[in-house]
C-alpha positions as CSV (number, residue, x, y, z in Angstrom):
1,X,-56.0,131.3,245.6
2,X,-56.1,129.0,242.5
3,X,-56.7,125.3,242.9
4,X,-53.5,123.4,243.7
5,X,-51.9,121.0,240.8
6,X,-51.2,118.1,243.3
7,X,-48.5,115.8,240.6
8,X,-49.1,112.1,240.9
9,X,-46.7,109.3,241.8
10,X,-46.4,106.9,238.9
11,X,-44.1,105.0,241.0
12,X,-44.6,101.3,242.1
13,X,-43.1,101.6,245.6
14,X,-45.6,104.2,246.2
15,X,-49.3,104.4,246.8
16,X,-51.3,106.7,244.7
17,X,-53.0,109.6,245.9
18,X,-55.4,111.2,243.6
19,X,-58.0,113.9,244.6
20,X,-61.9,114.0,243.6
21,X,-62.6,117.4,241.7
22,X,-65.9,117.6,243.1
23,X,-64.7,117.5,246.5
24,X,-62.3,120.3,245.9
25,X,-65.2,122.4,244.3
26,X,-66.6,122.3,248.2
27,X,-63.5,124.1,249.0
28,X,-63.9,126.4,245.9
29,X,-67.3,127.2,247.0
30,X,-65.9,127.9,250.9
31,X,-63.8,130.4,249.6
32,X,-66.8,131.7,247.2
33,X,-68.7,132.5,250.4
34,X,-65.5,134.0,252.5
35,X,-65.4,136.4,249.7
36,X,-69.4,136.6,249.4
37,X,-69.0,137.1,252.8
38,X,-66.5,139.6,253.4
39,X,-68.0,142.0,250.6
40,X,-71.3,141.8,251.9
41,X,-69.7,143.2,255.4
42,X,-67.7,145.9,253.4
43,X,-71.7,147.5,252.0
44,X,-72.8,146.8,255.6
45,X,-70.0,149.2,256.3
46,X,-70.6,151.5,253.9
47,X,-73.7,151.6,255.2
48,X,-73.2,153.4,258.5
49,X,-73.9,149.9,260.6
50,X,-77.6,150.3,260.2
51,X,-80.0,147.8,262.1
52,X,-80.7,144.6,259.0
53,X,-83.7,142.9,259.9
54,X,-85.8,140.6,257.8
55,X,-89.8,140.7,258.3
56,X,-91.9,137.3,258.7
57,X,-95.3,137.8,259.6
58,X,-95.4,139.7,262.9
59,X,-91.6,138.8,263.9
60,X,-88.5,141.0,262.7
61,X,-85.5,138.5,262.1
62,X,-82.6,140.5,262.9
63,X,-79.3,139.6,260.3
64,X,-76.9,142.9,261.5
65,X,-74.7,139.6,263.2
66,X,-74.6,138.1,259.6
67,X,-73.7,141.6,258.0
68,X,-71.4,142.6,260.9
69,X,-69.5,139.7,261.1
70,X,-68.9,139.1,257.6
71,X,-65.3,139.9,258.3
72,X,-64.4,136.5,259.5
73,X,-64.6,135.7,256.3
74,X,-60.8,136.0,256.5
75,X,-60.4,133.4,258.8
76,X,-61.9,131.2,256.5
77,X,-59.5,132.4,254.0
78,X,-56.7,131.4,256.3
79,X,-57.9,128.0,257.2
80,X,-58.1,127.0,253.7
81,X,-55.1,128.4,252.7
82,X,-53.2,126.2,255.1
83,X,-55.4,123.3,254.1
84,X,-54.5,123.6,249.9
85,X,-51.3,124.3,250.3
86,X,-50.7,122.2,252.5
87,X,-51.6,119.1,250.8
88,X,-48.9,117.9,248.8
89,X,-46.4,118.7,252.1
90,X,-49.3,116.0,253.6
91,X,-49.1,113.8,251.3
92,X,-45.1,114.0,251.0
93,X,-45.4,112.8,254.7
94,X,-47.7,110.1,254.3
95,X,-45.3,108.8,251.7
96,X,-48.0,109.0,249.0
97,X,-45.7,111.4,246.7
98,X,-42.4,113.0,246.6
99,X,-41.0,115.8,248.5
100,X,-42.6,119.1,246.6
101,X,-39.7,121.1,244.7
102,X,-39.6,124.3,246.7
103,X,-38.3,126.5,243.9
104,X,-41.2,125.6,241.6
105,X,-44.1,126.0,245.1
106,X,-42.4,130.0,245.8
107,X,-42.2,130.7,242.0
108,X,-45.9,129.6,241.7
109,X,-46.8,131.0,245.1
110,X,-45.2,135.2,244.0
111,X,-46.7,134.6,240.5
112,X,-50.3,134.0,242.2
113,X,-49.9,137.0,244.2
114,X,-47.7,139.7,242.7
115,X,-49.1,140.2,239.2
116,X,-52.3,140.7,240.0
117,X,-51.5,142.8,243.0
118,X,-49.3,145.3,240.5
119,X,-52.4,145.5,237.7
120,X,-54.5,146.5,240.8
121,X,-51.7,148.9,242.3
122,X,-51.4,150.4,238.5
123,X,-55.2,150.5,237.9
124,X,-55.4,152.8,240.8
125,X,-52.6,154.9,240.3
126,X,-53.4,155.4,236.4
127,X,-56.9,156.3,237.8
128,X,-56.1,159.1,240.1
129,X,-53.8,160.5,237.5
130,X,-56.6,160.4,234.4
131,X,-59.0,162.0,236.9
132,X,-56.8,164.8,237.9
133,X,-56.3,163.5,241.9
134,X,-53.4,163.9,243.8
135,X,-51.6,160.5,243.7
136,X,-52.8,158.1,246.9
137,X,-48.9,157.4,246.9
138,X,-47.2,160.2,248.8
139,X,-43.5,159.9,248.2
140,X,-41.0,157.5,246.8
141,X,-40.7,155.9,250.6
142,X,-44.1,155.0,250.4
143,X,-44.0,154.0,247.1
144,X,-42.0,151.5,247.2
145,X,-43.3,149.3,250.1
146,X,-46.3,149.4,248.2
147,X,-44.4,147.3,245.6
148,X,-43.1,145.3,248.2
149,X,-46.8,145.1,249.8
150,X,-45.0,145.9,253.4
151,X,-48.6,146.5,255.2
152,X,-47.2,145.5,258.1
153,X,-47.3,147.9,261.3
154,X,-44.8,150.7,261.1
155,X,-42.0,151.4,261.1
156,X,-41.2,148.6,258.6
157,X,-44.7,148.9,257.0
158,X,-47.4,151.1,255.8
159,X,-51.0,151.4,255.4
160,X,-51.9,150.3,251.9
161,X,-53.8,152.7,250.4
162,X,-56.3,150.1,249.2
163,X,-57.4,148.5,252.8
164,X,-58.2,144.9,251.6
165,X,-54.4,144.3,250.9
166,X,-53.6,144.1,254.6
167,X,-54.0,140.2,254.3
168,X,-51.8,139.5,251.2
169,X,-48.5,140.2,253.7
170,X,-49.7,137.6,256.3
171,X,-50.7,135.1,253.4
172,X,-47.4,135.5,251.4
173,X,-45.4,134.9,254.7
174,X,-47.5,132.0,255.6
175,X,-46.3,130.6,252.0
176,X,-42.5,131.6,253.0
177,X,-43.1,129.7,256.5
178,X,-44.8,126.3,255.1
179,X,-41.9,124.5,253.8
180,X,-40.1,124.9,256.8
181,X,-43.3,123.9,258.7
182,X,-44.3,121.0,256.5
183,X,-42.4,118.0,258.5
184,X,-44.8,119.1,261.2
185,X,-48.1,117.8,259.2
186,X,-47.1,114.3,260.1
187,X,-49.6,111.9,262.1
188,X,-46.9,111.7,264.5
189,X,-46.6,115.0,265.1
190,X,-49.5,116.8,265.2
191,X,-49.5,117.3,269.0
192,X,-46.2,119.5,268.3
193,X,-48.0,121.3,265.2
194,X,-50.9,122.3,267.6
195,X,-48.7,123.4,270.6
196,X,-46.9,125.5,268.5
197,X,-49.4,127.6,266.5
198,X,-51.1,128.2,269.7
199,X,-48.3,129.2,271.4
200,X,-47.3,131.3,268.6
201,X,-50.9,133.0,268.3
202,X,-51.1,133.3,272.6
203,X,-47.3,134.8,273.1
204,X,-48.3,137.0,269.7
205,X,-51.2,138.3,270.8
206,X,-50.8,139.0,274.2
207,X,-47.2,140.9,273.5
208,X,-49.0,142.8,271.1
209,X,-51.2,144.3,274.0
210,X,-48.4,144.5,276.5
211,X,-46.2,146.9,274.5
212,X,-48.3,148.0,271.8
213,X,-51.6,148.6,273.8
214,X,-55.3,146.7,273.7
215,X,-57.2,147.3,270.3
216,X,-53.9,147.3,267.8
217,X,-55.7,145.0,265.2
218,X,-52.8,145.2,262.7
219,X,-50.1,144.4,264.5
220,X,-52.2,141.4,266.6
221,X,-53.5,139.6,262.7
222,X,-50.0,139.3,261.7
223,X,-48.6,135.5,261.1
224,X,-47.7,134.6,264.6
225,X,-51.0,136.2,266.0
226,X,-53.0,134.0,262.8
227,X,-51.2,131.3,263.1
228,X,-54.3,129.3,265.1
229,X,-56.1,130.1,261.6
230,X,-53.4,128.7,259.5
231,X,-52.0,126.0,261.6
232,X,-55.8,124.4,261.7
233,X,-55.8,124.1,258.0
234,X,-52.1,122.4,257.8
235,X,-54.5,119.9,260.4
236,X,-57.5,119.3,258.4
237,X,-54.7,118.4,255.7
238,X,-52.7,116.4,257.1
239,X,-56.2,114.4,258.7
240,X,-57.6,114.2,255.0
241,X,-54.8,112.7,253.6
242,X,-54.5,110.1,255.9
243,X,-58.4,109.7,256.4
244,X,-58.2,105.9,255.6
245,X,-55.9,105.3,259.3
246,X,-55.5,108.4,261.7
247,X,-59.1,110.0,260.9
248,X,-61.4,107.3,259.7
249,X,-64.1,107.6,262.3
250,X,-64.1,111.4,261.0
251,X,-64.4,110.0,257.4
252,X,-67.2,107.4,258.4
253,X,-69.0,110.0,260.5
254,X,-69.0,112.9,258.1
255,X,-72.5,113.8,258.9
256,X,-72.3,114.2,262.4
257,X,-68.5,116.2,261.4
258,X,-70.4,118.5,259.4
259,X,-73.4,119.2,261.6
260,X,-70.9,119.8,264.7
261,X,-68.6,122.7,262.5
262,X,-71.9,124.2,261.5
263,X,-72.9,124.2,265.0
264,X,-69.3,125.6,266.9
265,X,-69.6,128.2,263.7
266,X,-73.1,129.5,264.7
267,X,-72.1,129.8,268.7
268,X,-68.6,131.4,267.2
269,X,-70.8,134.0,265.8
270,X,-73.6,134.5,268.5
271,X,-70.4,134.9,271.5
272,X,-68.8,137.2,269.1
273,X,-71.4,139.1,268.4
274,X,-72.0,139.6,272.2
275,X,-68.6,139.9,273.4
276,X,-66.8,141.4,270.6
277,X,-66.4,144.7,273.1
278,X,-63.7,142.7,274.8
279,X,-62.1,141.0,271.7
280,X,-59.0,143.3,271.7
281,X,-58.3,143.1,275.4
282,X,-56.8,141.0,277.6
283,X,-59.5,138.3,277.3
284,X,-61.3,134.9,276.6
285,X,-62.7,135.9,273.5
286,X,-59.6,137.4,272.0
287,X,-57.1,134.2,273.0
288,X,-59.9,131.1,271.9
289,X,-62.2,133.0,269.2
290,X,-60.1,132.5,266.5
291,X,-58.9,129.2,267.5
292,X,-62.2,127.9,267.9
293,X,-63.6,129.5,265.1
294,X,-61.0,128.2,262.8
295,X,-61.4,124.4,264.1
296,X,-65.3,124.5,263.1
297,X,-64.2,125.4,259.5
298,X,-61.6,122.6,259.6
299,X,-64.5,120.1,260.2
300,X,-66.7,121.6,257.8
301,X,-64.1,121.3,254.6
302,X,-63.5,117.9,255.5
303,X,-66.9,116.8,256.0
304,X,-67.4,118.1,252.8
305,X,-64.0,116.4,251.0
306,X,-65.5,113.4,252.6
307,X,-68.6,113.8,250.4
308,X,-71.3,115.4,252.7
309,X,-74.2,116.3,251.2
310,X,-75.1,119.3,253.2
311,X,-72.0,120.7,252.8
312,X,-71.9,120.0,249.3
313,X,-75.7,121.4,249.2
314,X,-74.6,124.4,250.8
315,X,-70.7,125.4,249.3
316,X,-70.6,123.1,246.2
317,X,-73.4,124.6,244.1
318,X,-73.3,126.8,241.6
319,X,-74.3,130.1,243.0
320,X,-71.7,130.1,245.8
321,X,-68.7,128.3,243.1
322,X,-69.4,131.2,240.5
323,X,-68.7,133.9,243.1
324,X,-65.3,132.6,243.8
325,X,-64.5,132.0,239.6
326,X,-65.1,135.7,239.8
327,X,-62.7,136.4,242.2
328,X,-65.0,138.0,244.6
């Protein structure tokens, strides 16, 4: 996702709302290391899931968790997803700017997506035909839900032949569902915004195993099943723009913020590294990870909008930045 253009009131009647660029380059870099972060899991897979362990002196530090988990990545992607685009919404509720125009938000949100979707969709078709390979698009049918990008479960969807388009579905639908969510990202409403994306992701998730079966990953990741992921970035949103009334203590406090989503990340990633056997069952793991997970990242990106240095030190440099610029 590019940065969002957030307009600013000239207006007298309202307050103005302008954003630091530096503090949006933490959240440039937190998408950095998703990416970073998912693609170092797809070589770990590549790799047959061998043992990754780093020697110090007599001790062998075992990373396989880092490698292995590295798709969570996506969960990042989801939090902050919610969180950008749900800014300006944020800010429309604070009274700080004007409604957003809707058509302008969808046109920008499909131009994001589907161009450079179809350039990769073309670049591997054209390959397969210059190298002589069957095409990795069987029929017509299947053809065209790939330029629809229906990866959904079947019988509506298909299996993209490129696996790492399975989340643009669940992202552009998230875009479709935000305006109609927006009124939600109120301070006087946030109770009903948290009730309902867990509700969503519990009733999801567990229908998902009663009628499709435990371990159906597809069909449990769709919107309502990620909705925890989502919804917790339309929360960090709406408490950054009102961080001056509803959220000040987190705004004064943004060391101890940023030291407690570091710490709920690391325990995220030790339980699921020991329970993940249960993650698609009926289970504690599979109802609260994500949840839990997603609230950590919410604290990190706004202890680092709030200036943190940490955080800055550890998603705002350069390293982590260019990797996102490069579309990792």
């Amino acid at each position: 996702m590019k940065k969002l253009k957030i307009p600013i009131m000239t207006s007298p009647e309202n307050r103005i709302f302008t954003e630091d660029k530096s503090h949006l380059r933490i959240l440039t870099g937190l998408r950095g290391w998703a990416a970073l972060w998912v693609l170092i899991f797809h070589v770990y897979e590549a790799s047959q899931h061998s043992l990754v362990a780093f020697p110090i002196g007599q001790w062998n530090i075992n990373l396989t968790p880092f490698f292995s988990l590295g798709w969570s990545g996506v969960q990042i992607f989801f939090v902050l997803s919610g969180f950008l685009l749900s800014l300006p919404f944020a800010q429309w509720q604070a009274g700080t700017r004007e409604k957003p125009n809707l058509e302008r938000y969808l046109f920008r949100r499909a131009a994001r997506v589907f161009p450079a979707y179809y350039v990769q969709l073309a670049i591997l078709l054209g390959g397969a035909y210059l190298l002589g390979q069957a095409s990795p698009i069987a029929n017509v049918e299947s053809f065209l839900r790939h330029l629809f990008m229906l990866f959904v479960p079947p019988p509506v969807g298909i299996d993209p032949i490129n696996t790492v388009w399975w989340t643009l579905p669940i992202e552009f639908m998230f875009y479709l569902a935000l305006p109609f969510l927006a009124g939600l990202i109120n301070p006087r409403r946030w109770l009903l915004l948290l009730v309902l994306m867990l509700t969503s992701m519990w009733l999801w998730r567990a229908g998902t195993i009663i009628y499709t079966g435990p371990g159906n990953f597809l069909m449990s990741s769709q919107l309502p099943g990620s909705m925890d992921s989502f919804g917790m970035g339309m929360l960090g949103a709406m408490l950054h723009v009102n961080k001056n009334s509803v959220s000040a203590w987190l705004s004064r406090h943004h060391n101890l913020t940023a030291m407690a989503g570091l710490a709920i990340l690391l325990l995220c990633l030790c339980w699921m590294q020991y329970k993940w056997m249960d993650y698609w069952n009926h289970s504690l793991i599979f109802y609260t990870w994500t949840t839990v997970y997603s609230f950590a990242v919410m604290l990190v990106a706004i202890a680092g909008m709030n200036g943190n240095r940490l955080i800055g030190w550890l998603f705002g440099n350069s390293a982590i930045v260019f990797c996102r610029r490069c579309k990792l």
